[in-house]
C-alpha positions in Angstrom: 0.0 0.0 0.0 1.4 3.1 -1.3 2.0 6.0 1.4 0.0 9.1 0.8 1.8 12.3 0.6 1.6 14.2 4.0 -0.8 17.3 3.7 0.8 20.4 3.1 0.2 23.6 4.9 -1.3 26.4 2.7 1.1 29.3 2.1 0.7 32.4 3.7 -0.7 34.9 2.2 -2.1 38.8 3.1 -4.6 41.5 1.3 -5.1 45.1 2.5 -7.6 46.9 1.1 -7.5 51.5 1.6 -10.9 52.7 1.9 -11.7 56.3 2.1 -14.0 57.7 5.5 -17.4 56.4 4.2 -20.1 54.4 5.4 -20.4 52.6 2.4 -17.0 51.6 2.8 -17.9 49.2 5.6 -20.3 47.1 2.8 -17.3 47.3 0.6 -14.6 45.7 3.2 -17.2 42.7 4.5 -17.9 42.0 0.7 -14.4 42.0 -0.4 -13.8 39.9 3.1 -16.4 37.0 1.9 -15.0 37.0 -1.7 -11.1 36.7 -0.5 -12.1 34.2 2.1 -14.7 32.0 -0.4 -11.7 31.9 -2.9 -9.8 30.8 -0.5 -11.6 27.9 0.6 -12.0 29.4 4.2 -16.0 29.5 3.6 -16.4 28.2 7.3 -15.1 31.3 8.4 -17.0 33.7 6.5 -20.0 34.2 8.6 -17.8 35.1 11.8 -15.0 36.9 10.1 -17.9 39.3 8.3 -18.9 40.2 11.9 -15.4 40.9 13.2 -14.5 42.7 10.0 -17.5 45.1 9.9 -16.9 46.2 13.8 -13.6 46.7 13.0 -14.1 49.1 9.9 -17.3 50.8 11.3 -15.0 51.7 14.3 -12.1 52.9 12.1 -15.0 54.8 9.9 -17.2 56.1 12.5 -15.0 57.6 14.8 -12.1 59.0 12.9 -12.2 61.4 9.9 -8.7 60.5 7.9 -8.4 57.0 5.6 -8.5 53.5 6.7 -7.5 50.2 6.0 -8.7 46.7 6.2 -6.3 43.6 6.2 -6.8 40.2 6.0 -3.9 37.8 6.8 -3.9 33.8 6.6 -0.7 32.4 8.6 -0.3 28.9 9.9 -4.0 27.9 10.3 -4.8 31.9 11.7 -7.1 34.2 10.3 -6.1 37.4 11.3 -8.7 40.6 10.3 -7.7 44.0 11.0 -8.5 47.5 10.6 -6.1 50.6 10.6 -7.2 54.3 11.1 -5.4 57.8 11.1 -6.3 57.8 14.8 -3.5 57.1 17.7 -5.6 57.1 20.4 -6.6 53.6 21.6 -9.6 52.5 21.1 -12.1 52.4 24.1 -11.9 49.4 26.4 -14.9 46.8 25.4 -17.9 46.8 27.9 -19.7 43.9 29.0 -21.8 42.2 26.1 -24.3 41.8 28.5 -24.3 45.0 30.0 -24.4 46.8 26.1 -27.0 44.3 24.5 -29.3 47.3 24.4 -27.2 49.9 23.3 -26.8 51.4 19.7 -23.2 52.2 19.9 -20.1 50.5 21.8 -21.3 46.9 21.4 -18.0 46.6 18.4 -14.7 45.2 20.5 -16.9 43.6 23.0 -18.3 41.4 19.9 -15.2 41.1 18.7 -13.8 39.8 22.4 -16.5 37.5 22.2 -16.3 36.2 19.1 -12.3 36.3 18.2 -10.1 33.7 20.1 -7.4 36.7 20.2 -8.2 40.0 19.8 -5.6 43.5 20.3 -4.2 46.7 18.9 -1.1 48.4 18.8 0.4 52.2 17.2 1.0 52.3 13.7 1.9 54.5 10.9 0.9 54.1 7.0 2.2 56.1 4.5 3.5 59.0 6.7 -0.2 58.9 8.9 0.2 58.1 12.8 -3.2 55.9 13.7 -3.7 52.6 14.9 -4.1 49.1 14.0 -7.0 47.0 15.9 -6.7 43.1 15.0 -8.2 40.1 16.0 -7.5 36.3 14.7 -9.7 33.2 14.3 -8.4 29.6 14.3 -9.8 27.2 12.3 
């Protein structure tokens, strides 16, 4: 009996997409999101990562006024989604879920906390703009 060929790890690979401060531009990222990961074969994800992906942009839209960015990143069995905005202030510390289920506004990183196995942030500069990068990862 012949031995079978031990299953390779798909290579990394990384998109960023720049968006411009627009509410549409939320729409745009979580499509783009479901397209790159469908490709992909990650179609398990999708569902969850649209979710993460749209707090993280909505945030990055909502509550600064320069550009943003989304990335997506695969790495050794990791999805990792982020979002980086002109901003360098950190983003507000998540709440409760339970205590912001009937709120309109500041449910985002406290669905993402939920919802990501890992979730941070950290400084960052792009293309000569200080701001921030917000992340969070999924294992599949």
């Amino acid at each position: 009996m012949p031995e079978s060929a031990p299953e390779c790890e798909p290579e990394p690979w990384e998109y960023s997409l720049y968006i411009p401060n627009d509410p549409r531009a939320v729409t745009v990222s979580r499509r783009t999101l479901r397209l790159i990961l469908t490709m992909h074969g990650l179609i398990n994800l999708v569902d969850v990562a649209e979710l993460l992906a749209t707090e993280l942009v909505s945030n990055a839209v909502r509550h600064t006024k320069g550009p943003a960015a989304l990335r997506v990143r695969w790495s050794a069995g990791v999805l990792r989604i982020g979002a980086w905005d002109a901003d360098p202030e950190p983003p507000e510390p998540p709440r409760p879920l339970e205590r912001s289920a009937e709120l309109e506004d500041g449910r985002g990183l406290a669905l993402v906390r939920a919802c990501a196995d890992l979730w941070g942030w950290q400084p960052l500069s792009r293309r000569g703009n200080r701001g921030k990068y917000v992340w969070c990862e999924l294992a599949t």
